[in-house]
N, CA, C and O atoms as CSV, one atom per row, in Angstrom:
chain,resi,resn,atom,element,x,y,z
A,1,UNK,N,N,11.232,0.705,73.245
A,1,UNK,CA,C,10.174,1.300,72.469
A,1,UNK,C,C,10.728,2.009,71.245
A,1,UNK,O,O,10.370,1.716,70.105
A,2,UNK,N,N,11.605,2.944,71.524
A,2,UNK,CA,C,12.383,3.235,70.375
A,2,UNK,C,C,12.904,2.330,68.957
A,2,UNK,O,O,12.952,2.648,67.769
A,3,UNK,N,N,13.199,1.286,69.559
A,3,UNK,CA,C,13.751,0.141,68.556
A,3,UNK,C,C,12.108,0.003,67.754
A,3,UNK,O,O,11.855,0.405,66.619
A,4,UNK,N,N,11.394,-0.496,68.455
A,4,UNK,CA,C,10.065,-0.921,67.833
A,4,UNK,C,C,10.029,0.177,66.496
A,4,UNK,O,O,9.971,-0.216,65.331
A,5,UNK,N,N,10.072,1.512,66.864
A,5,UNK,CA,C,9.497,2.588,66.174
A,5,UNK,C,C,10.398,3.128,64.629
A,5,UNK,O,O,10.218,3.764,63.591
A,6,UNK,N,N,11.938,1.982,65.734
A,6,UNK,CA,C,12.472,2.237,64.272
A,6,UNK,C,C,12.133,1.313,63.205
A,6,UNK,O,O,11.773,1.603,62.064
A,7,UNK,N,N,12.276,0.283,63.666
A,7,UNK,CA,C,11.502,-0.762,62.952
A,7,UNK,C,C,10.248,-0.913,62.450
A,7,UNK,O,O,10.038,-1.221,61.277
A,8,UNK,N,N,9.715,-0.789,62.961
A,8,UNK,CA,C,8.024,-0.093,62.832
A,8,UNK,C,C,8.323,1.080,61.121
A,8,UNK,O,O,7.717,0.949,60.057
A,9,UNK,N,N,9.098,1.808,61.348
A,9,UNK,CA,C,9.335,2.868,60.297
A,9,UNK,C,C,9.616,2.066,59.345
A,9,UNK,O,O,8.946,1.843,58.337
A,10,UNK,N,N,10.994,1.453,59.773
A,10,UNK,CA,C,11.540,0.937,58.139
A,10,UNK,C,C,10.563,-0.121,57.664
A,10,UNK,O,O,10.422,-0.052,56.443
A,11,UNK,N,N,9.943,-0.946,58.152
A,11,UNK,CA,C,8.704,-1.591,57.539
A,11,UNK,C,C,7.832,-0.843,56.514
A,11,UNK,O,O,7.882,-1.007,55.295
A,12,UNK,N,N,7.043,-0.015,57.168
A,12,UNK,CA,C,6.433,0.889,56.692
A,12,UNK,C,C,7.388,1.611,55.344
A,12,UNK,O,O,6.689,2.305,54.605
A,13,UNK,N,N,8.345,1.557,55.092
A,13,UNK,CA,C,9.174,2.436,54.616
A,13,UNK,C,C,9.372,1.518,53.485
A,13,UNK,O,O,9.261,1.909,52.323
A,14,UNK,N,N,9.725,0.050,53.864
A,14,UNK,CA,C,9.852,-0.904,52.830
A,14,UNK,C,C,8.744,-0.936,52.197
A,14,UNK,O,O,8.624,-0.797,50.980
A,15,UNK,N,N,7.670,-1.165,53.165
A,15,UNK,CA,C,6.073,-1.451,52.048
A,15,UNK,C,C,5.923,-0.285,51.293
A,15,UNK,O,O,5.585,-0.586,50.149
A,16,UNK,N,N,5.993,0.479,51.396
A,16,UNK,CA,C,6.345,1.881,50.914
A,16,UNK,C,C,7.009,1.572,49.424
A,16,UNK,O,O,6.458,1.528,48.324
A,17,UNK,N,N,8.352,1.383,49.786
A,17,UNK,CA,C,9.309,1.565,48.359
A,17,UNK,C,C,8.793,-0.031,48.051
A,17,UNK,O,O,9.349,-0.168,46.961
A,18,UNK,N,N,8.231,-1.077,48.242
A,18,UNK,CA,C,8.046,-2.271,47.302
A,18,UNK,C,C,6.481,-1.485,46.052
A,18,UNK,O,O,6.472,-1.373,44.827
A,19,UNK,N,N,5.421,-1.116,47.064
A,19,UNK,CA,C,4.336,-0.858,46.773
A,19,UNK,C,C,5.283,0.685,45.291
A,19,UNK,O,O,4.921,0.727,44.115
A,20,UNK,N,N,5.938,1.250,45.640
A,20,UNK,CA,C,6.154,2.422,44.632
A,20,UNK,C,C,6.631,1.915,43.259
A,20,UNK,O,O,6.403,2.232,42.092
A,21,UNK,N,N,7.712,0.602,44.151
A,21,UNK,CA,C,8.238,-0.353,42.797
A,21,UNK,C,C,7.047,-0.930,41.843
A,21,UNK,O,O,7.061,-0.820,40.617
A,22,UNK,N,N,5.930,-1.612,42.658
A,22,UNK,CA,C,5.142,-1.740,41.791
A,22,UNK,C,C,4.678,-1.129,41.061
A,22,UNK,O,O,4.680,-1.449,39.873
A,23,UNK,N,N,4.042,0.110,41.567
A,23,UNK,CA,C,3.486,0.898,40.513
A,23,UNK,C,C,4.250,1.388,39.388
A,23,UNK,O,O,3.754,1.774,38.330
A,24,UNK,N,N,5.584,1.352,39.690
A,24,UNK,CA,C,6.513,2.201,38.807
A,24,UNK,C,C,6.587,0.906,37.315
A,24,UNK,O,O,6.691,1.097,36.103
A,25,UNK,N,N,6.503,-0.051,37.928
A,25,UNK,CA,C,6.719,-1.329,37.030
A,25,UNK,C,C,5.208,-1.534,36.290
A,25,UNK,O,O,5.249,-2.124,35.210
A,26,UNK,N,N,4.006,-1.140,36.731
A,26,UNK,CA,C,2.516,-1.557,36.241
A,26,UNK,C,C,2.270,-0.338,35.609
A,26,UNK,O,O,1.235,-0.394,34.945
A,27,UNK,N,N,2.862,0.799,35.563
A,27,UNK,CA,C,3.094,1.994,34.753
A,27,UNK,C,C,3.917,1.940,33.509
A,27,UNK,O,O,3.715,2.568,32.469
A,28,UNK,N,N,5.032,0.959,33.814
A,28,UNK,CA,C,5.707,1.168,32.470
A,28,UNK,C,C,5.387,0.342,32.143
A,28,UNK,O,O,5.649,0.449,30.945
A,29,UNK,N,N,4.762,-0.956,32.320
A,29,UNK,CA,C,4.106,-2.128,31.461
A,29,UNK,C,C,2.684,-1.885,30.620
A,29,UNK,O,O,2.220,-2.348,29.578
A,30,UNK,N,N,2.257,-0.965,31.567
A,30,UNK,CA,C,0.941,-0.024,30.376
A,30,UNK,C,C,1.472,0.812,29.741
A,30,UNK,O,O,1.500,0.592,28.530
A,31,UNK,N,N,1.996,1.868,30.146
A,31,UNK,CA,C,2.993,2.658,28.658
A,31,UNK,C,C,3.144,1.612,27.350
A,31,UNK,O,O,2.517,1.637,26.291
A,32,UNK,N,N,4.167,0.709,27.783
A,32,UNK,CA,C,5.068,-0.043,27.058
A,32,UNK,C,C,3.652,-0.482,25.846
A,32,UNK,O,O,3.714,-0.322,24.627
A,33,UNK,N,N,2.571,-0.998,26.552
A,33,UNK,CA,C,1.472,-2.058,25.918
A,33,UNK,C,C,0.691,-0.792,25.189
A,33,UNK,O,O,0.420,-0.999,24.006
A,34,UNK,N,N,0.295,0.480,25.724
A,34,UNK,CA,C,-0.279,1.539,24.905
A,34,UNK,C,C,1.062,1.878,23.696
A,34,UNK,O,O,0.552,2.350,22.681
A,35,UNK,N,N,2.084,1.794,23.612
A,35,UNK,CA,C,2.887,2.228,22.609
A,35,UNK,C,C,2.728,0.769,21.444
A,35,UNK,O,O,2.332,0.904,20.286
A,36,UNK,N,N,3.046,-0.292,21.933
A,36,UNK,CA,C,2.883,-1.676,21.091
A,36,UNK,C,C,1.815,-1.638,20.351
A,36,UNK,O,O,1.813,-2.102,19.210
A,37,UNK,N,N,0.332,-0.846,21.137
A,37,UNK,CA,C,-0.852,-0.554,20.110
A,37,UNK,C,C,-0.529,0.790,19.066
A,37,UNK,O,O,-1.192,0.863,18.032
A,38,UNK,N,N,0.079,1.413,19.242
A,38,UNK,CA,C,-0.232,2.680,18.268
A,38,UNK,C,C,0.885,2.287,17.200
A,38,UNK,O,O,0.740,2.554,16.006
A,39,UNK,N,N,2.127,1.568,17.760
A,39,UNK,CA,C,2.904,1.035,16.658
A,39,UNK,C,C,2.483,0.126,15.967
A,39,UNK,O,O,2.646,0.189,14.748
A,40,UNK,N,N,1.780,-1.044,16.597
A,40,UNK,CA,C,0.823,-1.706,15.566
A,40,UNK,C,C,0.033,-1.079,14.761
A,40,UNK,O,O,0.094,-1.255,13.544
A,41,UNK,N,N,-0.778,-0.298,15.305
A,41,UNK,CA,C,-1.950,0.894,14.174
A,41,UNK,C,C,-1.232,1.187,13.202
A,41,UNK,O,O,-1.701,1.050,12.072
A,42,UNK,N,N,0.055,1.654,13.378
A,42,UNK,CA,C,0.656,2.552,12.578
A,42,UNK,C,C,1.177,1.789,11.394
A,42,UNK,O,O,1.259,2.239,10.251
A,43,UNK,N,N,1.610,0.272,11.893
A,43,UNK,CA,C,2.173,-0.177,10.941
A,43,UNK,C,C,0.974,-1.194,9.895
A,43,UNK,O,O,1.148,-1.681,8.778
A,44,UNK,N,N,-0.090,-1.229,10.703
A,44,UNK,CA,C,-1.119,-1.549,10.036
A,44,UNK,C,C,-1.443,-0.281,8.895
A,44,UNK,O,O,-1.627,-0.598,7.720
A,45,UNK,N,N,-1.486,0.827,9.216
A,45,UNK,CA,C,-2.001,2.046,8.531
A,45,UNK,C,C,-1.009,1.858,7.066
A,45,UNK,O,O,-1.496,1.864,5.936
A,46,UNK,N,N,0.676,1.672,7.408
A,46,UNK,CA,C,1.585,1.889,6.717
A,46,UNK,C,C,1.041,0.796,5.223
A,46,UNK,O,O,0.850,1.002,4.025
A,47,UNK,N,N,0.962,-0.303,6.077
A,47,UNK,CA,C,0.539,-1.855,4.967
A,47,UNK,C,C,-0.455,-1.590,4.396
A,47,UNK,O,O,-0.469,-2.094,3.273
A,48,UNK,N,N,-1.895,-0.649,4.795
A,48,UNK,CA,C,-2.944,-0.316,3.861
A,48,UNK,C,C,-2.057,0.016,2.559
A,48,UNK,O,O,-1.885,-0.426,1.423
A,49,UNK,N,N,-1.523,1.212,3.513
A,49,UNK,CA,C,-1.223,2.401,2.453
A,49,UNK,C,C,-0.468,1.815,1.568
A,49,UNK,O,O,-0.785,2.165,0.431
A,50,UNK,N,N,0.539,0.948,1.607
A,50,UNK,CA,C,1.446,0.086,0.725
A,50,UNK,C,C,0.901,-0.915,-0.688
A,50,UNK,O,O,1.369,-1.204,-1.789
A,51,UNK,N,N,-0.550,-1.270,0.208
A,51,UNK,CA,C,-1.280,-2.520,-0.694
A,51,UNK,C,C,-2.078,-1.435,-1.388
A,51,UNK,O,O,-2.402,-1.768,-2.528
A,52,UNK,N,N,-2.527,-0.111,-0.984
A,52,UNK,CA,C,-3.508,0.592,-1.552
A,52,UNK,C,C,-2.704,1.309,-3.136
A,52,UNK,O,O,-3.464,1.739,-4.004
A,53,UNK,N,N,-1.330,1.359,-3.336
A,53,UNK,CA,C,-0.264,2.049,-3.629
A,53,UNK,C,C,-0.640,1.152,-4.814
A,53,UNK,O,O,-1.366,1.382,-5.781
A,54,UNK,N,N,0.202,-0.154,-4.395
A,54,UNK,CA,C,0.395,-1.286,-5.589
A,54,UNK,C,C,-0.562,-1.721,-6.114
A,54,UNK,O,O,-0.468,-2.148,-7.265
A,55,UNK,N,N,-2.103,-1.750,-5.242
A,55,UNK,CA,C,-3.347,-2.288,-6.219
A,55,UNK,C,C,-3.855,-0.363,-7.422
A,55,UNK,O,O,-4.582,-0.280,-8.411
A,56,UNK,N,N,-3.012,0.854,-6.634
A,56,UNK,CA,C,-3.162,1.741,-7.613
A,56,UNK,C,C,-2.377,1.660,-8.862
A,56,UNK,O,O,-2.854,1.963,-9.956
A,57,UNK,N,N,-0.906,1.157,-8.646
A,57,UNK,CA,C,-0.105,0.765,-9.349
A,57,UNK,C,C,-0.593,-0.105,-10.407
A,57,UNK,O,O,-0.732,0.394,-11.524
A,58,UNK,N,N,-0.929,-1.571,-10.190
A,58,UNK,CA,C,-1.020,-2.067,-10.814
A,58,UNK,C,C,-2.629,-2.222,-11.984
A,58,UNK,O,O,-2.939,-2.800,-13.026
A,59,UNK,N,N,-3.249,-1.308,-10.986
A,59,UNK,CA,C,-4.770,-0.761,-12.001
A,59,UNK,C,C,-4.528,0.052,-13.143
A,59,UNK,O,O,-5.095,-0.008,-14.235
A,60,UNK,N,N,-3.367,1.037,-12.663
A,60,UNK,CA,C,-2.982,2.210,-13.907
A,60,UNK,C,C,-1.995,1.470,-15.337
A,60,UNK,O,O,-1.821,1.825,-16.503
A,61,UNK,N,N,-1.423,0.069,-14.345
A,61,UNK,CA,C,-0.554,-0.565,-15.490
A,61,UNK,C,C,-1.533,-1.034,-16.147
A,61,UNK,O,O,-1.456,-0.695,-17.327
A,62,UNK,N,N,-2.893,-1.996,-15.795
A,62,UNK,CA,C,-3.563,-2.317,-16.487
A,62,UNK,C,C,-4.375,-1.759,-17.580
A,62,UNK,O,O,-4.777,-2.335,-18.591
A,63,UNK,N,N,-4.611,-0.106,-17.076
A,63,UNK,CA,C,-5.354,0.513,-18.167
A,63,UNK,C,C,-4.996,0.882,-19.002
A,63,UNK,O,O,-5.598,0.989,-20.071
A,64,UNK,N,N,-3.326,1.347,-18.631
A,64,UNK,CA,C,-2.226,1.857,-19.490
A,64,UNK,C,C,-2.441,0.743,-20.655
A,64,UNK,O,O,-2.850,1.171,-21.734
A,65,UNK,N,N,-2.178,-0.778,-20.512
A,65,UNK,CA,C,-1.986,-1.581,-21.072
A,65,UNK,C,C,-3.223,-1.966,-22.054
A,65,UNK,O,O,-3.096,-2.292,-23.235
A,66,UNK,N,N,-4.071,-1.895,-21.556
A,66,UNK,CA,C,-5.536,-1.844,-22.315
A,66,UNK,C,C,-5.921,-0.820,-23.678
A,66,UNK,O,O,-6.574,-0.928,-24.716
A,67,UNK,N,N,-4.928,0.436,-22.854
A,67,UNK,CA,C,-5.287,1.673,-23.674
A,67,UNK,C,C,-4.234,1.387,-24.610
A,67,UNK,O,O,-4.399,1.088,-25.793
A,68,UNK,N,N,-3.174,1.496,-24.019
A,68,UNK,CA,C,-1.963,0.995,-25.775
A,68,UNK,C,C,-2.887,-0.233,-26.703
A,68,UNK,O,O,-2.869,-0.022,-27.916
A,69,UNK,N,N,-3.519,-1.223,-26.340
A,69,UNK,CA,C,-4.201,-2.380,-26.852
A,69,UNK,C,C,-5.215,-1.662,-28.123
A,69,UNK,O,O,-5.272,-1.851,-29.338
A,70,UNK,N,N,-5.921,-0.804,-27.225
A,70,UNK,CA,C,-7.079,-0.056,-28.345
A,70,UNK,C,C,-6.166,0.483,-28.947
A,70,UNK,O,O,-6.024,0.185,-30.133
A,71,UNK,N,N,-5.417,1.279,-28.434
A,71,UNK,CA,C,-4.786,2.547,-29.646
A,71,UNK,C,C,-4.024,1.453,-30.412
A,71,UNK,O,O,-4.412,1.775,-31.535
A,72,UNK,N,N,-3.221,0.395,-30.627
A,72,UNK,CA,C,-2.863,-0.690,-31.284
A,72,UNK,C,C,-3.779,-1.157,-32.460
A,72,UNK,O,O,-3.636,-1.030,-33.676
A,73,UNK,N,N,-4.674,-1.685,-31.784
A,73,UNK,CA,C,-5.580,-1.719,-32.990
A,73,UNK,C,C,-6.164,-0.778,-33.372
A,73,UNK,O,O,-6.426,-1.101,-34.530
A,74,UNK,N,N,-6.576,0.211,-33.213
A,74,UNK,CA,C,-7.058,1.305,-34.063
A,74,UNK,C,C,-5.780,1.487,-34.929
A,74,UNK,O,O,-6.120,1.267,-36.091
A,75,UNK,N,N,-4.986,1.670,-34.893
A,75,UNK,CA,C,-3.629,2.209,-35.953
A,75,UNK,C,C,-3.322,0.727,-37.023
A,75,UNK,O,O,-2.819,0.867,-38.137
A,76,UNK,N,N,-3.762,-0.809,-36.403
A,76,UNK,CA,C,-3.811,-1.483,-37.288
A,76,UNK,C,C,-4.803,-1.603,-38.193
A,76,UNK,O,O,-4.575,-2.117,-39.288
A,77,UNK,N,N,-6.134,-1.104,-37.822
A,77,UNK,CA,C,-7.490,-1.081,-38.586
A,77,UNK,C,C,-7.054,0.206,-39.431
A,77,UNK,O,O,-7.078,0.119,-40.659
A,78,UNK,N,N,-6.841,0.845,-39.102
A,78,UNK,CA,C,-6.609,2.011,-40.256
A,78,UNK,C,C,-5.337,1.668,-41.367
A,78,UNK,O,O,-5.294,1.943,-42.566
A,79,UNK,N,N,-4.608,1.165,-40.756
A,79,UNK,CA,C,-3.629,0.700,-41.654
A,79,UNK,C,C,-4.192,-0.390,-42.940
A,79,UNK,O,O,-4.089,-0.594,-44.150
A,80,UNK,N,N,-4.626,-0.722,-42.118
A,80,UNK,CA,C,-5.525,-2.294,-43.091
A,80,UNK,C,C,-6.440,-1.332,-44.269
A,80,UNK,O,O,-6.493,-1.377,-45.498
A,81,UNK,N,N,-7.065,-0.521,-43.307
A,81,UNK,CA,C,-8.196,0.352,-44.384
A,81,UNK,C,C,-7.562,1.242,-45.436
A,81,UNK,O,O,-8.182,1.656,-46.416
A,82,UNK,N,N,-5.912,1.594,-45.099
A,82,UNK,CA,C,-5.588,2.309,-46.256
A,82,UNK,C,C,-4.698,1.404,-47.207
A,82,UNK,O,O,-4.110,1.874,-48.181
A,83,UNK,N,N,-4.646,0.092,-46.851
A,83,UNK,CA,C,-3.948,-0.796,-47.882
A,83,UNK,C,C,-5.058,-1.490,-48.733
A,83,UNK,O,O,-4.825,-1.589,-49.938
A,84,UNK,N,N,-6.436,-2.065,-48.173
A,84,UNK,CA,C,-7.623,-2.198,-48.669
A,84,UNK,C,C,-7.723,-0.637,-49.830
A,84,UNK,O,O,-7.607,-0.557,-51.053
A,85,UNK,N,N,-7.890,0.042,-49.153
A,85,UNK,CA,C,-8.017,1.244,-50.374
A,85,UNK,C,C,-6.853,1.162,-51.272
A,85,UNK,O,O,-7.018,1.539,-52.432
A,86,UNK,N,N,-6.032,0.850,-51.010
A,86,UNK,CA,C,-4.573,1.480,-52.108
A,86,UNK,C,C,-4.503,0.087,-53.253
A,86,UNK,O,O,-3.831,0.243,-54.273
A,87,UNK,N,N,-5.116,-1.050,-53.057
A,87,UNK,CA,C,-5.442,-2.535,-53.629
A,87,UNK,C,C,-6.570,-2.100,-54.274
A,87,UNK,O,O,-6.466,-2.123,-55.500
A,88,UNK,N,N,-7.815,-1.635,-53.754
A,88,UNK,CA,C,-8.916,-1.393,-54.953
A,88,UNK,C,C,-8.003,-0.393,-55.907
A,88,UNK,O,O,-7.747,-0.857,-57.019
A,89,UNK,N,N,-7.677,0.427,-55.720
A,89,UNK,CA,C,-6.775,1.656,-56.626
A,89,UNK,C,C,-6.256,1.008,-57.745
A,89,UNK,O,O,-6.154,1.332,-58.928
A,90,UNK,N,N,-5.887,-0.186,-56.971
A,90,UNK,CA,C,-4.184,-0.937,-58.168
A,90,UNK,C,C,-5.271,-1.693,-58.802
A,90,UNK,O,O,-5.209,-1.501,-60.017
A,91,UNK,N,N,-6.158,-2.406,-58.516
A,91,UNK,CA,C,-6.779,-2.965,-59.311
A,91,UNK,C,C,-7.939,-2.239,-60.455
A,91,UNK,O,O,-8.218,-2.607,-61.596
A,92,UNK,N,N,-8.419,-1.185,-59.726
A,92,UNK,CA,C,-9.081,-0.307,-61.075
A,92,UNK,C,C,-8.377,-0.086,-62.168
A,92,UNK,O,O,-8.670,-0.230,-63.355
A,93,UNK,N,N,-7.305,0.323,-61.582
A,93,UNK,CA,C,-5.919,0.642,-62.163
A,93,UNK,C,C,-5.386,-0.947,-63.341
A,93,UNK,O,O,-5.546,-0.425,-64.444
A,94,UNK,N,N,-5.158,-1.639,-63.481
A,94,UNK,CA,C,-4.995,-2.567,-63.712
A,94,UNK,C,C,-6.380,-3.309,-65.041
A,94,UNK,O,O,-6.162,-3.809,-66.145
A,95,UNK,N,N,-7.684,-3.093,-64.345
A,95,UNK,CA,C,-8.319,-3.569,-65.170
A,95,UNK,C,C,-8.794,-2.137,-65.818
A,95,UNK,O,O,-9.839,-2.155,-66.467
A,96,UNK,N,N,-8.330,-1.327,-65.726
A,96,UNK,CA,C,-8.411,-0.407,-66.856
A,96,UNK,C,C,-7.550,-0.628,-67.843
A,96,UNK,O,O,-7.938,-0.422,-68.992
A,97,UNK,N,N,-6.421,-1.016,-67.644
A,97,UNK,CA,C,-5.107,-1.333,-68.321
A,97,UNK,C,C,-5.401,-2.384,-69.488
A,97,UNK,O,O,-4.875,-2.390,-70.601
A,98,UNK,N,N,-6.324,-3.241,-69.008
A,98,UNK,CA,C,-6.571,-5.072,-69.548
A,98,UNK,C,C,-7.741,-4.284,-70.412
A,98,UNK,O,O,-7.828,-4.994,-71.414
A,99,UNK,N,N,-8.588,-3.315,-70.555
A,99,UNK,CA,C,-9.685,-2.929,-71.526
A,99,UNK,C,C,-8.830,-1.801,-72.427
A,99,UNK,O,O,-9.032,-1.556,-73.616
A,100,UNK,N,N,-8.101,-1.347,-71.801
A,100,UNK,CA,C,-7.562,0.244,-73.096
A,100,UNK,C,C,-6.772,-0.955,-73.617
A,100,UNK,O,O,-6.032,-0.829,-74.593
């Protein structure tokens, strides 16, 4: 009877430590799978933030670029307008010259 009881125990003792193994293993396989999600989130979050960066980037190059464009031509229209003026000048100038 004794033998039985030892046996009887270590059974019990095995189902015991297999059943603990499991859990210990279906615990760290959900850990493991809850961390794989928040590192995904995270690195999803990171790639917004990356594409959100470069489409800011490249909006400010564009306006930058737009805005030098106007201020470009405004400084060529004025330029034009004070050589237009400085040509009527030479020519008043000139056909005053051809009558005195």
């Amino acid at each position: 009877m004794q033998i039985e009881i030892g046996v009887f125990i270590q059974i019990v003792i095995l189902i015991a430590g297999v059943g603990a193994s499991y859990a210990t293993i279906r615990s760290r396989s959900s850990h493991d799978e809850e961390q794989r999600k928040v590192m995904s989130e995270r690195i999803a979050s990171l790639e917004q933030r990356t594409l959100s960066l470069l489409s800011k980037s490249d909006a400010e190059e564009h306006y930058l670029t737009k805005l030098e464009f106007n201020l470009t031509m405004r400084n060529v229209d004025d330029k034009l307008g004070h050589i237009e003026a400085n040509q009527s000048d030479i020519l008043k100038i000139l056909r005053g010259a051809k009558h005195g």
